[in-house]
N, C-alpha and C positions, 0 to 999 in steps of 0.2 A: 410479443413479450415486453414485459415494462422493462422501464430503469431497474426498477430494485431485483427482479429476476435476473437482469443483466448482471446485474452487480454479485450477487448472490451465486451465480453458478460460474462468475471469474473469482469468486475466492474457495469455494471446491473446489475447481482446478489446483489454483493454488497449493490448496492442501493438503492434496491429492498429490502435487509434485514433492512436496517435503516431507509427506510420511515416509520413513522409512531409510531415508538420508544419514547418512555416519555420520556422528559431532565433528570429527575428523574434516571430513568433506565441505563444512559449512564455510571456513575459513580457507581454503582453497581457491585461489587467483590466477586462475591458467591463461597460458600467452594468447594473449588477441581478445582476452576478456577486461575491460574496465572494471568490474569489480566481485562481490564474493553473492554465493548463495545466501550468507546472512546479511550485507546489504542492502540485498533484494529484497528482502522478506523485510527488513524493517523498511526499508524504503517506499513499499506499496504501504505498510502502518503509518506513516508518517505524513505521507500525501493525502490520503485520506483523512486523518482527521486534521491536517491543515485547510483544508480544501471544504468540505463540512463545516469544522469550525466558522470560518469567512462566510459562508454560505447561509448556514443555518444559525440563527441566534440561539434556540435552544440547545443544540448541539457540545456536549462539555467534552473540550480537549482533553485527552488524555496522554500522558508518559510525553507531555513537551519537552522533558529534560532530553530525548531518541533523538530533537531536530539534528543535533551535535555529530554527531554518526552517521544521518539516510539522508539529510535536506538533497536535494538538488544539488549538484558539483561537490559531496564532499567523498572523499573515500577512504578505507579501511586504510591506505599508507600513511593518514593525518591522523587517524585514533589518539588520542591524546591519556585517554582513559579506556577500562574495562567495557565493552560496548553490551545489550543485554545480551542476558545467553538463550539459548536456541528455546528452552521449555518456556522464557519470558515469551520471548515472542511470537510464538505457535498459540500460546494461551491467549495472547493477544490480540491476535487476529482473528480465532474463533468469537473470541468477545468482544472485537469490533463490528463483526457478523452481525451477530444478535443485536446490537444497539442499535445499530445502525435499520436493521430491519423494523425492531419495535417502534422505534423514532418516528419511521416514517407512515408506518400505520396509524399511529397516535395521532400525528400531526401534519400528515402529508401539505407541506407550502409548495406554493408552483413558484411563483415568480418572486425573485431576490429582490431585494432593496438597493441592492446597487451591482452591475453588471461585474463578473470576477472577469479580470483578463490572464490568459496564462499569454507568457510571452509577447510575439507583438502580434501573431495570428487569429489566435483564440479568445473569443469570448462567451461566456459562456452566463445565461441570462436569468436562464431556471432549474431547479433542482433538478429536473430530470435532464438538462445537459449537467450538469454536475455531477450526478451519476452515472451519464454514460460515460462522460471523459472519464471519469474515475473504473469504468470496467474494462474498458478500454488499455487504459496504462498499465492496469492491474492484468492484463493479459501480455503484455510486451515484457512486464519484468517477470512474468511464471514463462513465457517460451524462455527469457536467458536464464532462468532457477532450472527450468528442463535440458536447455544447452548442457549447461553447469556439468549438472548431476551425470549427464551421460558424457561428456570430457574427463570428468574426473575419477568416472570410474573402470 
């Protein structure tokens, strides 16, 4: 199975765990959890097309305004503002799906211009490490959207 299959059937998953979820429930922060089902969901939207972006030149960021809300270390108890709401970013994710798949059909690049480090572990060299890291994380934040959803209800 490639990257992009990889990638592609941890955001079904995904999808697959937020259909069906109570608006109610999205914002729900139960004890022993760091954060919500919708910073989940935007937080796997926001890694990805940071991570892309950096990766791919052709790649066009999109809803950079989210970093504020899902980046790495922030959480729903700093909201400052309105965060998007659930139909933004359901819609969002299926149509980072699609981009992201068409993108790479189009113009499949192997090797980056410049190595991405995540952290001080990880490096990650070519787009299909970039994609696996990315289906990868994108399955660690849908098992705590799955946690979630069955805690909370």
């Amino acid at each position: 199975m490639g990257a992009i299959q990889q990638l592609s059937m941890a955001r079904g998953y995904t999808l697959g765990r937020i259909k069906g979820v109570s608006e109610d429930a999205w914002d729900v922060q139960p004890a022993g959890f760091s954060n919500t089902i919708r910073w989940n969901v935007g937080h796997i939207y926001v890694t990805v097309e940071s991570l892309l972006s950096r990766a791919i030149q052709a790649y066009e960021k999109n809803h950079s305004d989210w970093s504020e809300f899902f980046a790495p270390g922030s959480s729903p108890a700093a909201w400052q503002s309105t965060p998007p709401t659930t139909e933004e970013l359901v819609g969002a994710l299926k149509e980072q799906g699609e981009r992201v798949s068409q993108l790479m059909e189009s113009s499949p690049v192997q090797a980056l211009e410049s190595p991405l480090a995540i952290g001080k572990l990880i490096t990650l060299e070519t787009v299909e490490d970039v994609l696996r890291f990315l289906a990868w994380h994108e399955g660690i934040h849908s098992g705590l959207i799955n946690g979630l959803t069955r805690v909370i209800k």
